[in-house]
C-alpha positions as CSV (number, residue, x, y, z in Angstrom):
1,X,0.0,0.0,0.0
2,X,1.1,3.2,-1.0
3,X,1.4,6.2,1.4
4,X,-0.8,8.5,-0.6
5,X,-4.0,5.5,-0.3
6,X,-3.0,5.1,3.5
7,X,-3.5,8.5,4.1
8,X,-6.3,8.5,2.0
9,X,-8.1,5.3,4.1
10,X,-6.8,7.4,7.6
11,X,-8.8,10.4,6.9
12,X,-11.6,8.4,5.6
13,X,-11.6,6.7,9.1
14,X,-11.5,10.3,10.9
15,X,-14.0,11.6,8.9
16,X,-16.1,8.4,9.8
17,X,-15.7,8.7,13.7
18,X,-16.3,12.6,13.1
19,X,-19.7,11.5,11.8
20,X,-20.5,8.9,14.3
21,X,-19.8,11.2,17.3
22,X,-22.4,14.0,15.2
23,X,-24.8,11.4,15.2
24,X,-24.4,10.2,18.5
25,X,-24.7,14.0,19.6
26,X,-27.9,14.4,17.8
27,X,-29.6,11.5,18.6
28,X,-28.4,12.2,22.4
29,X,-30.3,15.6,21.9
30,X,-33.5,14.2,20.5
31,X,-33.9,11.4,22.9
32,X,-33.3,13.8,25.8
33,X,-36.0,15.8,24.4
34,X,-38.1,13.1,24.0
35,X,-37.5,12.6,27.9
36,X,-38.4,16.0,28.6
37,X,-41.7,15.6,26.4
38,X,-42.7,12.3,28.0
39,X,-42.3,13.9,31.7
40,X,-45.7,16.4,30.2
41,X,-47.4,13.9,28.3
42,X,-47.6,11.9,31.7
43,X,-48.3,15.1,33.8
44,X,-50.8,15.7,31.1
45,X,-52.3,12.3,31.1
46,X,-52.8,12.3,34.9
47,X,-50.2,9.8,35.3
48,X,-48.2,12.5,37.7
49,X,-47.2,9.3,40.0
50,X,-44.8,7.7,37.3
51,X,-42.4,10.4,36.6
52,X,-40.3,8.6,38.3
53,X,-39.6,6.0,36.1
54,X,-38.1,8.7,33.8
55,X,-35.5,9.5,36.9
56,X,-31.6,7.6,37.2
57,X,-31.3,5.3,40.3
58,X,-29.7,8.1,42.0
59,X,-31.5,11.3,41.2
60,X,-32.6,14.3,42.6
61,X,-35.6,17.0,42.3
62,X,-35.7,20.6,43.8
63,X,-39.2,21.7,43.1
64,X,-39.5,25.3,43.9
65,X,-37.3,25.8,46.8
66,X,-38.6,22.7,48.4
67,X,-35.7,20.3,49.9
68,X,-33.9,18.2,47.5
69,X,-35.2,15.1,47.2
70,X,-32.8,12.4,46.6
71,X,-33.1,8.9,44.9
72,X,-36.0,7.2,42.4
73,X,-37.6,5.5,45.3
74,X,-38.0,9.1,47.8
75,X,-39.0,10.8,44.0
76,X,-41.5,8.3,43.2
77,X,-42.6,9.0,47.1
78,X,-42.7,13.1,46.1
79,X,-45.1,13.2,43.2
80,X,-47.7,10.4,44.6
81,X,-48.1,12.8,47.3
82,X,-47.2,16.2,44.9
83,X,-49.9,18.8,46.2
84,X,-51.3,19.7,42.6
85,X,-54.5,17.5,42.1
86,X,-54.2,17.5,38.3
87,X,-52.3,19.8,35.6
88,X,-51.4,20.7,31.8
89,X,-48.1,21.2,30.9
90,X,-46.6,22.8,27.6
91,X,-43.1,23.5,27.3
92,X,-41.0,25.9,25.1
93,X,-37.3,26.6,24.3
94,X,-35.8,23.3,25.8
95,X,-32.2,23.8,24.7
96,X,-29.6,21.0,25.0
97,X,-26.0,20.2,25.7
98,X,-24.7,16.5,25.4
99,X,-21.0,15.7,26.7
100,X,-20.5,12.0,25.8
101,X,-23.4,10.2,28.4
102,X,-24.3,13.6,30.5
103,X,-26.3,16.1,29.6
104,X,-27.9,19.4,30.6
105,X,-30.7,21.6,29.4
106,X,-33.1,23.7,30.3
107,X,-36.8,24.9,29.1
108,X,-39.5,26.8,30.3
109,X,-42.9,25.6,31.9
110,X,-46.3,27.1,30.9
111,X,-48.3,25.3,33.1
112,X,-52.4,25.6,34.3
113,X,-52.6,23.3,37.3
114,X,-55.3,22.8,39.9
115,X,-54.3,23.5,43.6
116,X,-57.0,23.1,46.3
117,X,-60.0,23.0,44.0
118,X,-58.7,26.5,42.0
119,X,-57.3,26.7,39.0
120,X,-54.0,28.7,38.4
121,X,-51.3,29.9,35.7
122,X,-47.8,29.0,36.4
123,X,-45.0,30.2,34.5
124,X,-41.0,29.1,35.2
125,X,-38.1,27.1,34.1
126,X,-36.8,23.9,34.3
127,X,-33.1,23.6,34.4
128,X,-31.9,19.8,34.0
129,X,-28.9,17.5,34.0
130,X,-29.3,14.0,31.7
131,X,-27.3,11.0,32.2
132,X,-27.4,7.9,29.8
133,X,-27.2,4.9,31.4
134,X,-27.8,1.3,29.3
135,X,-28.4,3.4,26.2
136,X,-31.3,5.2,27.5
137,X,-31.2,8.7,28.9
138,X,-32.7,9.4,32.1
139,X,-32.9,12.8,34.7
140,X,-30.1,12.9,36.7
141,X,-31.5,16.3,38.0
142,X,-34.7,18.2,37.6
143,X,-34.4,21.7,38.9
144,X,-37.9,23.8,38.9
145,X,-38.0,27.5,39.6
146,X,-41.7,28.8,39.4
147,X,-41.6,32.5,38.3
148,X,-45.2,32.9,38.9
149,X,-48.5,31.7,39.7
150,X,-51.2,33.0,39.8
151,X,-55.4,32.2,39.8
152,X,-57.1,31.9,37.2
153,X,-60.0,34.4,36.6
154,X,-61.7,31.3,34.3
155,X,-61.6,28.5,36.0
156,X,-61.0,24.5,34.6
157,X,-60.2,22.7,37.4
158,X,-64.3,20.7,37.2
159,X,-62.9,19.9,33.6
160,X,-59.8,18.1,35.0
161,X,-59.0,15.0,34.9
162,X,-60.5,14.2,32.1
163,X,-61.0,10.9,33.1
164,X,-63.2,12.1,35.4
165,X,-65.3,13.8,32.7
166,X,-65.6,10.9,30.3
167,X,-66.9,8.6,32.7
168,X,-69.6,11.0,34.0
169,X,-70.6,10.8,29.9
């Protein structure tokens, strides 16, 4: 072999490991987001009690300048007894930063939940860190600061769950 074909079938490999490390990156960031979505869709499902199945073995939550709560078994412990009865969740500008298998990101929270029978807009920001474990990525740390909330002058909280309304039907 030549030099000029081994240099040739070098770069090739770099340029190959460039692309699988880009990919890696990418899918990282859209699986993480994907993890971030699926935390609302079960908030907004009414399935609050199983967030923690999308937390690592040895996570931890700050919720508004409540203590930290560490591990999955005291977080699943946190949200079956969370104070909000039920909520709806949308979330906006979830940026991302992947460093091999850790992450962090953060997005903001645009949320109407129901607290003691009254409905309420919340407004704040999550700010997370991500670590893959097995493949899968999973919160490491969840981090919510609520800017706001406030009551609602309309109110939605007889509407919620809706569960609840499709079996009065």
């Amino acid at each position: 072999m030549n030099t000029e074909s081994g240099n040739t079938l070098a770069q090739v490999a770099q340029q190959l490991q460039a692309l699988q490390r880009r990919v890696d990156q990418l899918e990282s960031v859209e699986a993480i987001r994907a993890l971030r979505a699926r935390y609302h869709t079960l908030v907004n499902e009414d399935q609050g009690p199983r967030l923690y199945e999308l937390f690592a073995p040895d996570a931890s939550i700050i919720y508004n300048g409540r203590p930290e709560v560490f591990g999955r078994e005291a977080i699943r412990t946190f949200f079956e007894n969370f104070p909000v009865q039920y909520a709806r969740q949308f979330i906006h500008q979830h940026e991302v930063s992947v460093d091999g298998d850790t992450g962090t990101g953060q997005s903001y929270l645009d949320g109407r939940p129901v607290h003691g029978g009254k409905s309420f807009y919340v407004v704040g920001r999550f700010d997370d860190a991500y670590v893959r474990i097995d493949g899968r990525w999973y919160f490491k740390k969840v981090v919510l600061t609520v800017h706001y909330m406030i009551e609602a002058a309309e109110h939605w909280e007889t509407l919620l769950p809706m569960t609840k309304k499709a079996e009065a039907a």
